[in-house]
VOBA-1610 file (N, C-alpha, C; in pm, whole numbers, padded with zeros to 5 digits, always signed):
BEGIN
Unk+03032-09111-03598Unk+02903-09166-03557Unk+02887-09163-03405Unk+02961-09214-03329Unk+03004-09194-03223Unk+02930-09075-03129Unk+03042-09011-03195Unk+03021-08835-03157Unk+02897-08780-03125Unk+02813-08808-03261Unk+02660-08777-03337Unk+02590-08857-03163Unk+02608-08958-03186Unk+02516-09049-03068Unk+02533-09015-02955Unk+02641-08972-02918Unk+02689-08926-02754Unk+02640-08788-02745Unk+02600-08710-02873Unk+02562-08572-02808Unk+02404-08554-02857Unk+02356-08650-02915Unk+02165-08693-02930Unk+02157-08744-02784Unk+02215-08865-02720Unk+02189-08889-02567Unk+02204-08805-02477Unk+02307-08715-02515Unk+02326-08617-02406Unk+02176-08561-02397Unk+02166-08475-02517Unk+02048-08413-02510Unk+01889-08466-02503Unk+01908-08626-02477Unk+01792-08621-02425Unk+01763-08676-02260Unk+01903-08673-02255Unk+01916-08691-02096Unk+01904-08564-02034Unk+01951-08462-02084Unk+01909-08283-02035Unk+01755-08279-02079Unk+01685-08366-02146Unk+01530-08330-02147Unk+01463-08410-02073Unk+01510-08504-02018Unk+01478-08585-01901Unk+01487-08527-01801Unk+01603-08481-01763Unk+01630-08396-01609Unk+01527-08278-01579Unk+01535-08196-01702Unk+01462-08099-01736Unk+01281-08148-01638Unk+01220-08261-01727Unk+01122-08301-01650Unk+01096-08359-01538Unk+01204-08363-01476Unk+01234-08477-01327Unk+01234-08318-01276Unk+01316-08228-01279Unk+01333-08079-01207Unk+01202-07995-01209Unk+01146-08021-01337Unk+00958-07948-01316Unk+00898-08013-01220Unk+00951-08182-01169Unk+00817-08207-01111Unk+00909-08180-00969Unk+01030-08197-00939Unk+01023-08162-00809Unk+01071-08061-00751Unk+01111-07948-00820Unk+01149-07831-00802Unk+01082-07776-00672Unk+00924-07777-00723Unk+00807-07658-00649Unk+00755-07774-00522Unk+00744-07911-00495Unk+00753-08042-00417Unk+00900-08005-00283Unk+00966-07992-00359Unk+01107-07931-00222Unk+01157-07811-00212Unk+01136-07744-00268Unk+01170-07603-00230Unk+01107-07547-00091Unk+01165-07485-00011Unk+01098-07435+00128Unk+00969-07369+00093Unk+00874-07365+00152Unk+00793-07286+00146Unk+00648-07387+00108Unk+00538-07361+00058Unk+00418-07396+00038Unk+00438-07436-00121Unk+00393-07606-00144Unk+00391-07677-00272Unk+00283-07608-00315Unk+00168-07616-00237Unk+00004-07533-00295Unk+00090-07436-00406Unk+00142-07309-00348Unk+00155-07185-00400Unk+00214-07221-00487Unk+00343-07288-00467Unk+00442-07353-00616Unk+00334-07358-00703Unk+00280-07434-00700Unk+00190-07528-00785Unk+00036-07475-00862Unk-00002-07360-00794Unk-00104-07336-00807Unk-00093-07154-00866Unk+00026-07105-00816Unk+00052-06996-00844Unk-00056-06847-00748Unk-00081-06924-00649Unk-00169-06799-00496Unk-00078-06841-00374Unk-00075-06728-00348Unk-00049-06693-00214Unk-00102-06777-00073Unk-00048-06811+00004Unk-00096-06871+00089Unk-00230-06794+00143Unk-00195-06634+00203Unk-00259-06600+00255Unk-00413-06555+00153Unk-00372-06570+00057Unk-00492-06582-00059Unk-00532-06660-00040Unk-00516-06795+00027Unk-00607-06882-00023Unk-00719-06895+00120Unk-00874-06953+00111Unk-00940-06963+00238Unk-00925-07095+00273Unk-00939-07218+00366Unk-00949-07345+00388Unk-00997-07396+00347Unk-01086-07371+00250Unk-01154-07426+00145Unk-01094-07447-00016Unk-01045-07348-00024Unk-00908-07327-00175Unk-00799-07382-00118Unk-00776-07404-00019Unk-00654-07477-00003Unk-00702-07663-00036Unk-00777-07693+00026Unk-00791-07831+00038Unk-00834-07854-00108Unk-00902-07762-00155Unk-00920-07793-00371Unk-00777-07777-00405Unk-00692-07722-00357Unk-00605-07729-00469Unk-00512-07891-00419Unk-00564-07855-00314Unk-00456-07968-00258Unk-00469-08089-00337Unk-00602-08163-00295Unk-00706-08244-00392Unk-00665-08288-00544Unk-00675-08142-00616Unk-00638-08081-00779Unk-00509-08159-00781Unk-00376-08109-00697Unk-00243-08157-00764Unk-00258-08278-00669Unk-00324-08352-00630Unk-00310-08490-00589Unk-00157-08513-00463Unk-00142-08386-00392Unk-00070-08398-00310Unk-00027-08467-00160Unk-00181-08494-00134Unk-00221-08616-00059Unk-00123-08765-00085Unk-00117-08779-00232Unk-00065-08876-00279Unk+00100-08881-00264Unk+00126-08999-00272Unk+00307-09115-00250Unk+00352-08937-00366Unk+00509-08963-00340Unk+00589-08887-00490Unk+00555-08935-00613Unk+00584-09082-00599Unk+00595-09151-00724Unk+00463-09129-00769Unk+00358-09142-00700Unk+00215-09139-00730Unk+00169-08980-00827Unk+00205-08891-00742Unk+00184-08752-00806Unk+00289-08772-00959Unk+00459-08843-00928Unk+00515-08813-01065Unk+00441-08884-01167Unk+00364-08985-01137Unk+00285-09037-01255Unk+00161-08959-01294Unk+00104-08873-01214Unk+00012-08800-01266Unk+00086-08679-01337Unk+00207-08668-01305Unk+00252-08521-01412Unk+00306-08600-01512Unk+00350-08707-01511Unk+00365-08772-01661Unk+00287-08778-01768Unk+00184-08782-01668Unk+00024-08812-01769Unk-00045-08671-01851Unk+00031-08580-01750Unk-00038-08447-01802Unk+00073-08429-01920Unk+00160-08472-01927Unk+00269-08463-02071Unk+00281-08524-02156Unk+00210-08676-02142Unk+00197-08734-02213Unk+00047-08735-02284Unk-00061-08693-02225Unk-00203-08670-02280Unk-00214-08498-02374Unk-00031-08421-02298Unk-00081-08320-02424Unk-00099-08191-02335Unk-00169-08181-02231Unk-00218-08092-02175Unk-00100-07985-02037Unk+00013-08070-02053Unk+00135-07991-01971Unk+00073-07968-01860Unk-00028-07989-01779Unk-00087-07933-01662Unk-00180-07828-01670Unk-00216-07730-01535Unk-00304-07669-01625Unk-00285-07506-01470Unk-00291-07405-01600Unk-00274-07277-01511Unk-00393-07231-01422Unk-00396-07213-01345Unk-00516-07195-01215Unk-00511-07027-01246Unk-00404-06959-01280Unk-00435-06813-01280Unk-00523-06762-01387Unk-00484-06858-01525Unk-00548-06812-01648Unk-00665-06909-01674Unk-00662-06975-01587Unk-00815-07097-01635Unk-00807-07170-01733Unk-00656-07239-01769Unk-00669-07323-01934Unk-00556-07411-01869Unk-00567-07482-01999Unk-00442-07620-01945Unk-00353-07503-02031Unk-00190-07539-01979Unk-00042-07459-02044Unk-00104-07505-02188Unk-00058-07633-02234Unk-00066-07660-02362Unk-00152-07609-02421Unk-00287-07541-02402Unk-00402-07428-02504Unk-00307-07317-02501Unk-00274-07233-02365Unk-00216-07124-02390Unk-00130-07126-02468Unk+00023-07191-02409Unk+00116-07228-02521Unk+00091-07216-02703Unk-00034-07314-02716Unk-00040-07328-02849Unk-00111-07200-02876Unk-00173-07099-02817Unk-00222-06973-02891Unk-00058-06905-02881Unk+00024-06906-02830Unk+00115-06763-02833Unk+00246-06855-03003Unk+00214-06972-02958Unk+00359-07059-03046Unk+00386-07006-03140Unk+00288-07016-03207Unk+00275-06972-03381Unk+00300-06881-03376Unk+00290-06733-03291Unk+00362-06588-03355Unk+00515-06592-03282Unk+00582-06651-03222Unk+00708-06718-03207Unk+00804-06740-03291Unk+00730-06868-03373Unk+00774-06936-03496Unk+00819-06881-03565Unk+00676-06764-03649Unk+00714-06681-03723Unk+00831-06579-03723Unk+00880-06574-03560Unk+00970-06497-03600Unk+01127-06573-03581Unk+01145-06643-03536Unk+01217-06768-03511Unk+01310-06851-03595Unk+01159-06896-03692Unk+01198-07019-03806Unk+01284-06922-03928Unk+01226-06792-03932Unk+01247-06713-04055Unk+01427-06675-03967Unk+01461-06633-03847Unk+01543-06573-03835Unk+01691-06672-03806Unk+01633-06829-03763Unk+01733-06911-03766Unk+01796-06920-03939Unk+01658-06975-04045Unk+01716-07004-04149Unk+01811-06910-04263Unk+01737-06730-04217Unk+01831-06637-04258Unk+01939-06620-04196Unk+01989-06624-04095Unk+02075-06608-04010Unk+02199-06769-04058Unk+02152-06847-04065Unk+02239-06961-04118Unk+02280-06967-04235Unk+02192-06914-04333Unk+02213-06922-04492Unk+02364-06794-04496Unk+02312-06707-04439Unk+02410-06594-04458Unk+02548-06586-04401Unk+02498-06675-04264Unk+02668-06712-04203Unk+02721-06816-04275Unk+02627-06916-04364Unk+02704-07036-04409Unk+02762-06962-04521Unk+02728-06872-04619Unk+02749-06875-04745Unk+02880-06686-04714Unk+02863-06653-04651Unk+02953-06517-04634Unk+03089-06580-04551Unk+03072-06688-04441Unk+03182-06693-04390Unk+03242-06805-04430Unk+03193-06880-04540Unk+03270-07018-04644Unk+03346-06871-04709Unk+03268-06787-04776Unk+03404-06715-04884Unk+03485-06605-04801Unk+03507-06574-04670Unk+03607-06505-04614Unk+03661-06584-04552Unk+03602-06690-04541Unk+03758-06823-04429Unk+03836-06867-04591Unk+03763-06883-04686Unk+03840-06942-04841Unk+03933-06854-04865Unk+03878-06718-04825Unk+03983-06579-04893Unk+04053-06516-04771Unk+04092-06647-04624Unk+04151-06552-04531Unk+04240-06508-04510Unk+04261-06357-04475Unk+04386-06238-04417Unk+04344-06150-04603Unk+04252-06129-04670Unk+04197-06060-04725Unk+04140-05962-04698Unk+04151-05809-04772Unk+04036-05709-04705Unk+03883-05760-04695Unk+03861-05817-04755Unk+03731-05853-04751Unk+03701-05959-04637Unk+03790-06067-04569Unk+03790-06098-04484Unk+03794-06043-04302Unk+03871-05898-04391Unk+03930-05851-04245Unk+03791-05770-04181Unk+03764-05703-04289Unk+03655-05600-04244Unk+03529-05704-04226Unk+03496-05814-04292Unk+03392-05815-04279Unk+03405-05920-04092Unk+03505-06002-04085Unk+03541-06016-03960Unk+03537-05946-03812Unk+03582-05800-03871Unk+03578-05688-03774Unk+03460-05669-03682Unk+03411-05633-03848Unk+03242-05597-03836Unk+03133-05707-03734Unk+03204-05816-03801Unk+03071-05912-03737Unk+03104-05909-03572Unk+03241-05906-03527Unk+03297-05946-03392Unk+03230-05818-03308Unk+03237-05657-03384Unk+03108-05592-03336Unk+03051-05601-03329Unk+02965-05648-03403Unk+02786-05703-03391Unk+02770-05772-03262Unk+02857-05908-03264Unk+02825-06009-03203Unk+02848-05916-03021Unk+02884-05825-03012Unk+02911-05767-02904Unk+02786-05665-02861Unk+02719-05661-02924Unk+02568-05596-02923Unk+02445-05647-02867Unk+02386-05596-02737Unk+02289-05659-02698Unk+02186-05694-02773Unk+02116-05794-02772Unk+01981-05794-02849Unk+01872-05687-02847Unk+01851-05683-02700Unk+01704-05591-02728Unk+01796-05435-02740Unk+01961-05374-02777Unk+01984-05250-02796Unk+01954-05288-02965Unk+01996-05368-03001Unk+02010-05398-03169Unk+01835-05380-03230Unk+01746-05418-03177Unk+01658-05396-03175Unk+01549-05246-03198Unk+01601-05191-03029Unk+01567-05073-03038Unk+01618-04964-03154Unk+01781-05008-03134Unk+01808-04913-03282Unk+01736-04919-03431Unk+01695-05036-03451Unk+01605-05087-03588Unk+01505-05035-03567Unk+01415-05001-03413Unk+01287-04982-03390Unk+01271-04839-03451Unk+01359-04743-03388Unk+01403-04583-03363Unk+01427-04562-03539Unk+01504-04612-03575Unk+01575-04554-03734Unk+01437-04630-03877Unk+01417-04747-03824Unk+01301-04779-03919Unk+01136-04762-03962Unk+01147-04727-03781Unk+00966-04736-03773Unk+00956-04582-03711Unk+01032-04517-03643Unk+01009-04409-03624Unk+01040-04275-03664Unk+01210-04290-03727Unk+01250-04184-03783Unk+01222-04186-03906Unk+01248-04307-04008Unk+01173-04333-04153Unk+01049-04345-04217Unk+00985-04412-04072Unk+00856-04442-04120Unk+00777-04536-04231Unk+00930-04614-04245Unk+00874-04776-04298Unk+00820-04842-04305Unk+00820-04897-04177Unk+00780-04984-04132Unk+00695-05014-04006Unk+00588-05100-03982Unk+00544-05082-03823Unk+00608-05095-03735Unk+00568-05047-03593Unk+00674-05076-03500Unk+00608-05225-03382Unk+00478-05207-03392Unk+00419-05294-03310Unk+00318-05426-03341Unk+00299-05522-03319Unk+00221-05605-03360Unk+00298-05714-03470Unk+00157-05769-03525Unk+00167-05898-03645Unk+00097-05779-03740Unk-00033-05775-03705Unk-00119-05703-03756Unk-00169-05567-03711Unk-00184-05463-03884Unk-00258-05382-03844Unk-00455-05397-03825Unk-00477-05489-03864Unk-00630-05503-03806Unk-00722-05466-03924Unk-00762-05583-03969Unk-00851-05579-04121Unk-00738-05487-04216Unk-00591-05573-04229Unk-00587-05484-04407Unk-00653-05534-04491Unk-00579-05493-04608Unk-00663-05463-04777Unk-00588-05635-04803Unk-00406-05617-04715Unk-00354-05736-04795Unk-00292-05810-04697Unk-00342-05903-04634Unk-00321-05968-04482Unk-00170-06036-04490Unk-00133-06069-04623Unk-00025-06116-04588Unk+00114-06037-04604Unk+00085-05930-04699Unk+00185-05862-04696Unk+00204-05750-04574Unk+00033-05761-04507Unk+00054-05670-04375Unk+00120-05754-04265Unk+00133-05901-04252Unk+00208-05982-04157Unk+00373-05994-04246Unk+00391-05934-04306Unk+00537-05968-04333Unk+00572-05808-04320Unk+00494-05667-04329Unk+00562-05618-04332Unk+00610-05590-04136Unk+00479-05653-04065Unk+00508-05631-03932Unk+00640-05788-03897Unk+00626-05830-03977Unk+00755-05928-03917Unk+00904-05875-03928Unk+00927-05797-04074Unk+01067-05755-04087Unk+01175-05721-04005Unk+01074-05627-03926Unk+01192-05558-03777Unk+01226-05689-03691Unk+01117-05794-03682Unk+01169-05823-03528Unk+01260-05948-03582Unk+01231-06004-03754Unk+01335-06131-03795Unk+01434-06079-03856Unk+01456-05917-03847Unk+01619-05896-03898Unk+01664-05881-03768Unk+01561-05837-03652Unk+01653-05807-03522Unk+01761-05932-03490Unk+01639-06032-03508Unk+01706-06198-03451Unk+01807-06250-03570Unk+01771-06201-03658Unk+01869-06250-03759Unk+02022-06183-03787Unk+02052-06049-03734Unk+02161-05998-03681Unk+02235-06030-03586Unk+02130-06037-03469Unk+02167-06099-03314Unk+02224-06276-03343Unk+02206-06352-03431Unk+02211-06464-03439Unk+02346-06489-03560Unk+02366-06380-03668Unk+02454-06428-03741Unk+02572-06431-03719Unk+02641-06314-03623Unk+02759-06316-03582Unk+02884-06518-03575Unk+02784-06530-03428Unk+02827-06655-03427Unk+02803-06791-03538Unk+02733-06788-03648Unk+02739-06907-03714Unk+02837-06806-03829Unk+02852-06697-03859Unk+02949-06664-03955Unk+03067-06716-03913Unk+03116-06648-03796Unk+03255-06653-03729Unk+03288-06868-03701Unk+03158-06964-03673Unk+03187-07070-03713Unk+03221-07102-03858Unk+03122-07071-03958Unk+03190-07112-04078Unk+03330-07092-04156Unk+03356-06947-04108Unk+03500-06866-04115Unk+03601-06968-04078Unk+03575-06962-03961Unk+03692-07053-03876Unk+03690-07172-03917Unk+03560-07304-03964Unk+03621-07388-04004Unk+03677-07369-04134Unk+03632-07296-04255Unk+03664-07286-04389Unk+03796-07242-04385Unk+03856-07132-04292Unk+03985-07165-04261Unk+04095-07262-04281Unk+04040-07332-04187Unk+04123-07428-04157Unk+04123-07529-04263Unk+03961-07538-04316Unk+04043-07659-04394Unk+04085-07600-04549Unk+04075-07506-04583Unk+04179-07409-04642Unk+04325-07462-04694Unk+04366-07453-04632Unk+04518-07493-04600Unk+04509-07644-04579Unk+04403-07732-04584Unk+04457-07911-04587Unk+04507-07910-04711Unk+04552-08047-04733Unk+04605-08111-04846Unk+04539-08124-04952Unk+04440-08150-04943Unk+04298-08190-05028Unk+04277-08045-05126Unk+04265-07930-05046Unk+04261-07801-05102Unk+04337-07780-05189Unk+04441-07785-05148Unk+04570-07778-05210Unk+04618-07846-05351Unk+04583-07980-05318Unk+04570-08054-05404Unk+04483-07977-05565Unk+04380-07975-05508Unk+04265-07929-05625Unk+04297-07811-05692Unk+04356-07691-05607Unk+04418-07575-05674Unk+04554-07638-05800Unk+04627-07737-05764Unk+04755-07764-05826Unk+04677-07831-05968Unk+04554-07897-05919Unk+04470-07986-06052Unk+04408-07880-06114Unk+04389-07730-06082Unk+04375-07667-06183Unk+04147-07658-06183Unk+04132-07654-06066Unk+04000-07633-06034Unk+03962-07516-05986Unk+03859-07453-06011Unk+03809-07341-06033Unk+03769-07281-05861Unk+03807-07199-05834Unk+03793-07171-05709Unk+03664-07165-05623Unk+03562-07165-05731Unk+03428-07173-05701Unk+03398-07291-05693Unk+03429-07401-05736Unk+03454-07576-05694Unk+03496-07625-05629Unk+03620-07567-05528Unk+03674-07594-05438Unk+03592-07575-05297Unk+03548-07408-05352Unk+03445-07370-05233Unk+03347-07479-05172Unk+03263-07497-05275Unk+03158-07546-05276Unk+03123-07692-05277Unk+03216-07748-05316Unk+03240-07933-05344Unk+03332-07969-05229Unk+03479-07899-05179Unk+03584-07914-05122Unk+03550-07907-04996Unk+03545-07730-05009Unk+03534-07672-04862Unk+03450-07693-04746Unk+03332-07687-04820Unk+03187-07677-04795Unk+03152-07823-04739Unk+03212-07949-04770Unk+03183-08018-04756Unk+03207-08061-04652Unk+03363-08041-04563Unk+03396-08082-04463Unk+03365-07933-04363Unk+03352-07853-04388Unk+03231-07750-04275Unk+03169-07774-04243Unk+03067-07823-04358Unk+02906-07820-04326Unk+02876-07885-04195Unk+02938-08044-04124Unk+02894-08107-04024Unk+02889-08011-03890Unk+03045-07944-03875Unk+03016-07905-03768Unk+02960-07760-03736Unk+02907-07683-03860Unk+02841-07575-03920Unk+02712-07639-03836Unk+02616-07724-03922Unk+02514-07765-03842Unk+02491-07852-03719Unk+02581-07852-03655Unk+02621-07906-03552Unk+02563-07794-03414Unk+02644-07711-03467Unk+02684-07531-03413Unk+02492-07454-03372Unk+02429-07487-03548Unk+02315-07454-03528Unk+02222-07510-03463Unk+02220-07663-03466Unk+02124-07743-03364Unk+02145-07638-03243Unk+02226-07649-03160Unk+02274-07638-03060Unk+02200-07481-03039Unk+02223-07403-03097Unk+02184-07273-03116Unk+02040-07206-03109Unk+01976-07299-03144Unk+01797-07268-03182Unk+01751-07281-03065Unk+01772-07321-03000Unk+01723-07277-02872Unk+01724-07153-02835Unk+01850-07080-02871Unk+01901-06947-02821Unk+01810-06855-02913Unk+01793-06921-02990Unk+01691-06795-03132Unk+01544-06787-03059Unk+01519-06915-03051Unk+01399-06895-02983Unk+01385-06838-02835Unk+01514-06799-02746Unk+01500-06733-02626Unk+01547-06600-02659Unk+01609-06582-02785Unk+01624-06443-02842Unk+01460-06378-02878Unk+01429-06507-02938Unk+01319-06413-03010Unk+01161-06364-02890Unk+01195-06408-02807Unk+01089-06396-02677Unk+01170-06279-02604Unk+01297-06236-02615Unk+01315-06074-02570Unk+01250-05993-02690Unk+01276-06052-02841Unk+01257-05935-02985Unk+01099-05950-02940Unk+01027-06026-02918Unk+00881-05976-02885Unk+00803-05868-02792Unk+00912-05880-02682Unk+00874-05795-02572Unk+00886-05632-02646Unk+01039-05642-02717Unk+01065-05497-02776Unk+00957-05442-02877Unk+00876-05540-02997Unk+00823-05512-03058Unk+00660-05541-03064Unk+00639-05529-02936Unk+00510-05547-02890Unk+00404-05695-03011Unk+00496-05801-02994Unk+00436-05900-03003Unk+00307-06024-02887Unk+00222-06028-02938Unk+00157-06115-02816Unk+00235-06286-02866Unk+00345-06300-02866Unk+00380-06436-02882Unk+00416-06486-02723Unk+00525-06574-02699Unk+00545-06656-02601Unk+00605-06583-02529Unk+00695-06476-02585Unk+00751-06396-02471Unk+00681-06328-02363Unk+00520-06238-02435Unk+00418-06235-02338Unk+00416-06317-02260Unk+00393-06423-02292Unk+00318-06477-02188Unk+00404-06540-02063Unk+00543-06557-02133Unk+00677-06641-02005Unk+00656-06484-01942Unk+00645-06341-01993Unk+00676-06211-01877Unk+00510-06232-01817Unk+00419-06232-01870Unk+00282-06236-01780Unk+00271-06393-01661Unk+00348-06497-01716Unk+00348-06576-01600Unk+00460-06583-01483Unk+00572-06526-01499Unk+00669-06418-01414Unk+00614-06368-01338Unk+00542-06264-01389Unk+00468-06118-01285Unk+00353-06212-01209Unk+00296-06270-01255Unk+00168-06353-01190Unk+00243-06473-01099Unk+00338-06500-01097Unk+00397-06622-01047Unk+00293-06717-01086Unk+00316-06774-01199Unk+00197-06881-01269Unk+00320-06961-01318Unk+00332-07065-01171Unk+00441-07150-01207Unk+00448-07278-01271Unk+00283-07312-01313Unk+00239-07454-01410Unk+00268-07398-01546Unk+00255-07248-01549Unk+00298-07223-01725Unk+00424-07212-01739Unk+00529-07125-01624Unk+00650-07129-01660Unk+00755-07283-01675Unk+00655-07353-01609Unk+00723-07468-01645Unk+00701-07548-01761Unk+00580-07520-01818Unk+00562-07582-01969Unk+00635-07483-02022Unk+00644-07365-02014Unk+00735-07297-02119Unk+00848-07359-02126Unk+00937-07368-02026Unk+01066-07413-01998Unk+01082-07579-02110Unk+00958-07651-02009Unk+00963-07799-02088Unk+00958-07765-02272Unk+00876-07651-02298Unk+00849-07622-02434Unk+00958-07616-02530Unk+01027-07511-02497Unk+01134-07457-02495Unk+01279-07560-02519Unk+01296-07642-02437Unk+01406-07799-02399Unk+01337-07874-02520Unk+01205-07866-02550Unk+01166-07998-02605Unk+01218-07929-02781Unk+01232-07808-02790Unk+01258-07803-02923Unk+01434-07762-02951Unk+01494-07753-02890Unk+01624-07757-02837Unk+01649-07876-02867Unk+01598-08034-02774Unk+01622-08140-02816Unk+01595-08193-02927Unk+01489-08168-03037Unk+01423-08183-03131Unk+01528-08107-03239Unk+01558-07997-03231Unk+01697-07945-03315Unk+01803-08035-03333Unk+01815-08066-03207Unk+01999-08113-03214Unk+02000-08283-03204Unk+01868-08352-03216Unk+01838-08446-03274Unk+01846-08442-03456Unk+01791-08375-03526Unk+01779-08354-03638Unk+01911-08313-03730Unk+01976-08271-03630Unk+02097-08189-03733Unk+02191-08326-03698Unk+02205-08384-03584Unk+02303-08495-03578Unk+02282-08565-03664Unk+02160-08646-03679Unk+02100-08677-03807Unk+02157-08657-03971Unk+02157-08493-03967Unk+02189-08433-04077Unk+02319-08478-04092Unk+02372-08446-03990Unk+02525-08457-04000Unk+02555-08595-04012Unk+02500-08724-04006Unk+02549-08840-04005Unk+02511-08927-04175Unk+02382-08845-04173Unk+02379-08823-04366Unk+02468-08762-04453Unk+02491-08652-04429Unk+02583-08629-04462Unk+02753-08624-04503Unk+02794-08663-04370Unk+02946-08695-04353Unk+02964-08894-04407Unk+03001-08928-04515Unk+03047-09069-04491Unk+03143-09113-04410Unk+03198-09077-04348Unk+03291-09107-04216Unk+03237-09111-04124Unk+03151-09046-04016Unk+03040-09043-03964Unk+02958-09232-03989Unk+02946-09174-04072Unk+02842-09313-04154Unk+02957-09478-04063Unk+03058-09411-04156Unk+03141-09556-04111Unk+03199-09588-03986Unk+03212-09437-03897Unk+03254-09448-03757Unk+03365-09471-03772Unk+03455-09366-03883Unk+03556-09313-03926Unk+03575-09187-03841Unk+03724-09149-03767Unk+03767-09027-03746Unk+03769-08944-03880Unk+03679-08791-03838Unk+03662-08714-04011Unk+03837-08642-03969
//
């Protein structure tokens, strides 16, 4: 229980900092807060755009005074608001999120199902051929850049086969809208879902391993239980915590995976727009991205501690497992 609580505080003390560093990052850094803040050039601006923007971020005002007005812009919803694109972050944000998700939500939960359930039966069956190779294999994978893993899927599926699309959600008025958004999703949630399984396989492996060889295991084989019961009732049981432990922690990374798999597969999701507010230096959006981004990171690894404290009765009792 302990454990669970010390690493939910952690993480919302890294989403605290996180928002203490948005507001004073572009406030002390050398150079012009305007430009921080507003995303123009000094020499862009005339004496007249300077004193509006000045005005706009309330810079006139105490620190504390301005940090309560960026509180307010996070707490009313609106994250601040981009001067390059003319919208508050939070509209933009919420147009790119949703084609994100889609590729995201689908590539964490495939990517977990397959490391939970392939590397429970090669840590159960380990120093097996079937352990060895498929071990091999994954420790290659996991050594594979994302956007090369990608391109190769792009090249062999959409261009040399002719499968599949290579670009977009949509081809634009089909006959069957949803099977035309799944068939443009495939490439970019097996990209992330390759790029992502390595490491939760090679976790489940390694703990199913280990507890392999406890007493308890052991035990149940001598009582004459079916090896598929052991797996699954035995094994499975004392994995699972720090299995989803592994993944909280991780989804963050899917979702900063899946904002390179967009760039490769010509998605307009969030990755657009973190590379269009880059090139623009539109530093009120890169910082809601960032805050965006932390806030579902913390929101993960809130949930799975959770999971894990439902789960584990030791946990529960603030028992060493």
């Amino acid at each position: 229980m302990k454990t669970h609580i010390r690493s939910m505080t952690t993480a919302l003390c890294c989403f605290l900092l996180v928002i203490l560093l948005n507001f004073l990052l572009p406030r002390l850094l050398p150079g012009d807060p305007v430009a921080y803040l507003s995303g123009f050039a000094e020499e862009d601006m005339t004496t007249a755009q300077r004193e509006f923007y000045e005005n706009a971020l309330h810079l006139h005002d105490s620190l504390p005074r301005q940090f309560g007005y960026y509180l307010r812009s996070l707490l009313d919803g609106t994250l601040g608001y981009s001067w390059k694109k003319q919208d508050t972050v939070a509209a933009l944000i919420r147009s790119r999120l949703g084609a994100t998700l889609q590729i995201a939500l689908p590539g964490v939960v495939l990517s977990s199902l397959l490391g939970l359930v392939w590397g429970l039966y090669s840590g159960y069956r380990r120093s097996s051929r079937q352990d060895r190779v498929s071990t091999g294999l994954l420790i290659v994978l996991n050594a594979v850049p994302t956007f090369l893993l990608g391109l190769g899927l792009l090249i062999l599926f959409a261009f040399r086969l002719g499968w599949l699309p290579y670009a977009g959600l949509s081809s634009g008025n089909p006959a069957h809208p949803f099977l035309d958004r799944v068939q443009h999703l495939i490439l970019p949630v097996l990209t992330l879902t390759l790029a992502a399984l390595p490491s939760r396989y090679l976790q489940m492996r390694s703990t199913a391993a280990e507890l392999s060889s406890r007493k308890f295991v052991l035990y149940a084989r001598e009582r004459g239980l079916s090896h598929r019961r052991i797996r699954w009732c035995y094994v499975l049981r004392g994995a699972l915590p720090p299995f989803l432990t592994m993944v909280g922690l991780s989804v963050s990374l899917c979702v900063g995976g899946s904002l390179v798999i967009e760039n490769i597969f010509s998605v307009n999701g969030m990755g657009k727009l973190l590379t269009d507010a880059v090139y623009s230096l539109d530093y009120p959006l890169m910082q809601g991205i960032l805050f965006v981004t932390t806030g579902i990171m913390v929101l993960s690894i809130v949930i799975t501690d959770l999971l894990c404290i439902l789960l584990d009765p030791q946990s529960r009792q603030g028992a060493q497992a």
